[in-house]
C-alpha positions as CSV (number, residue, x, y, z in Angstrom):
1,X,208.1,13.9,42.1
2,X,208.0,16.4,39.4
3,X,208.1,20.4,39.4
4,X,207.0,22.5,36.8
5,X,206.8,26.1,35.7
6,X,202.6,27.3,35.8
7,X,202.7,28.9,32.7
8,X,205.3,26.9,30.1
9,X,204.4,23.8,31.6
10,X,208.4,23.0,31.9
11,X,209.4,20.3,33.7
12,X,212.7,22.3,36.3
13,X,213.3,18.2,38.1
14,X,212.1,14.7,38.5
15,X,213.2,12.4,40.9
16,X,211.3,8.9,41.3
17,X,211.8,6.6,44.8
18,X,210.1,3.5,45.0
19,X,208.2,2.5,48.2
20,X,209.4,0.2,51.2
21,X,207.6,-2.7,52.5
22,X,205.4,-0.6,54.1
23,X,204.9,1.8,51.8
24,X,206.3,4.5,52.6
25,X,208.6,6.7,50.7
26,X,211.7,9.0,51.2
27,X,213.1,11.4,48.5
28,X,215.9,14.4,48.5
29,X,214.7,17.2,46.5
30,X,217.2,20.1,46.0
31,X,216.6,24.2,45.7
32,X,213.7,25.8,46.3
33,X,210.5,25.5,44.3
34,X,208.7,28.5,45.9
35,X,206.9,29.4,42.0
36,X,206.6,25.9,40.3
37,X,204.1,23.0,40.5
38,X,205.4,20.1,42.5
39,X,203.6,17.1,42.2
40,X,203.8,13.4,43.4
41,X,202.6,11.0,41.0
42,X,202.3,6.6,40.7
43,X,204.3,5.4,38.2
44,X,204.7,1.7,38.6
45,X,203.5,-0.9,41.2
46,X,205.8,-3.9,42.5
47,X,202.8,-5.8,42.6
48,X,201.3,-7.4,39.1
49,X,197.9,-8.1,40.8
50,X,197.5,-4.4,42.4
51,X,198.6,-2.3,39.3
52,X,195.5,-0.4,38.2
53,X,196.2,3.6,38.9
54,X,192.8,5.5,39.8
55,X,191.3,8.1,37.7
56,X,187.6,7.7,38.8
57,X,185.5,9.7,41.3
58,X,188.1,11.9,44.4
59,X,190.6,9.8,43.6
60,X,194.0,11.0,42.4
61,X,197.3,9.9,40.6
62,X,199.0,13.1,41.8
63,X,199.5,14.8,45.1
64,X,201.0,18.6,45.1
65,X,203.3,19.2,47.5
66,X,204.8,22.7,49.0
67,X,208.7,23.0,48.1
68,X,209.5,26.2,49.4
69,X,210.7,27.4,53.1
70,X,209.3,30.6,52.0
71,X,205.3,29.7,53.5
72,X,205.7,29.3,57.4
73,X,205.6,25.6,57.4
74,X,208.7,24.7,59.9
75,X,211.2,22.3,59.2
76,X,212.3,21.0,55.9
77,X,210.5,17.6,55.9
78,X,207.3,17.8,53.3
79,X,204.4,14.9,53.1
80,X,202.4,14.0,49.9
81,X,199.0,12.7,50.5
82,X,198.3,9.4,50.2
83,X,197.9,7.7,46.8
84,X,197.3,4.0,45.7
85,X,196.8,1.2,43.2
86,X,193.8,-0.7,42.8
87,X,193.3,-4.5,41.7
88,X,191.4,-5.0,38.9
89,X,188.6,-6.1,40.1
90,X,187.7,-4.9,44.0
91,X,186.8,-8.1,46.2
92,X,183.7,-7.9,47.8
93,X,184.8,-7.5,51.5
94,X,186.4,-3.8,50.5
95,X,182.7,-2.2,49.9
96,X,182.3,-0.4,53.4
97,X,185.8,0.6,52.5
98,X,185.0,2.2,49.5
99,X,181.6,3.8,50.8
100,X,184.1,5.5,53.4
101,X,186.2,6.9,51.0
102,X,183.1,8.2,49.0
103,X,185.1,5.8,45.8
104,X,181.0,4.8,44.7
105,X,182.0,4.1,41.1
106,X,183.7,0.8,41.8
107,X,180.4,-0.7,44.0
108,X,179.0,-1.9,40.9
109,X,181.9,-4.0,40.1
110,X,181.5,-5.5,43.4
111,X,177.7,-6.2,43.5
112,X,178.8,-8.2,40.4
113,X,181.5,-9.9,41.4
């Protein structure tokens, strides 16, 4: 997670977690961050075989999330959308997957694999 001021572009914190078996991820973020960019981003995969970060099509390597108990969302707890790593090469099986999540670029790797 990173924050940063709009207009300097100044990073104000970073804190990295790393993922549990499941995937999931828990981090403590301090102060408020009601006028910065806050952003979730993949650094690093555990796994050598699923490394590959996304840049292609709606996917993202970032997620923004809402630091701020100043916008009416209750509680303190905040969720970053989803992100992932891709293999190198997709297997065939995944293509319905992909059609799903409208990721079309990668199909012609898999009608040539």
């Amino acid at each position: 997670m990173q924050c940063r001021h709009p207009e300097t572009e100044q990073v104000t914190i970073t804190v990295t977690a790393s993922t549990n078996s499941t995937g999931y991820y828990h981090m403590l973020i301090e102060g408020d961050h009601e006028n910065e960019i806050c952003e979730t981003y993949l650094i690093k995969s555990p796994k050598e075989d699923c490394s590959e970060i996304p840049t292609e099509g709606h996917t993202k390597e970032s997620s923004r999330v809402t630091l701020t108990s100043n916008n009416g969302i209750a509680g303190k707890n905040r969720e970053s959308n989803a992100l992932f790593f891709l293999t190198k090469k997709a297997a065939p099986e995944c293509q319905q997957e992909f059609k799903e999540m409208e990721y079309l670029p990668e199909l012609k790797d898999i009608n040539q694999a």
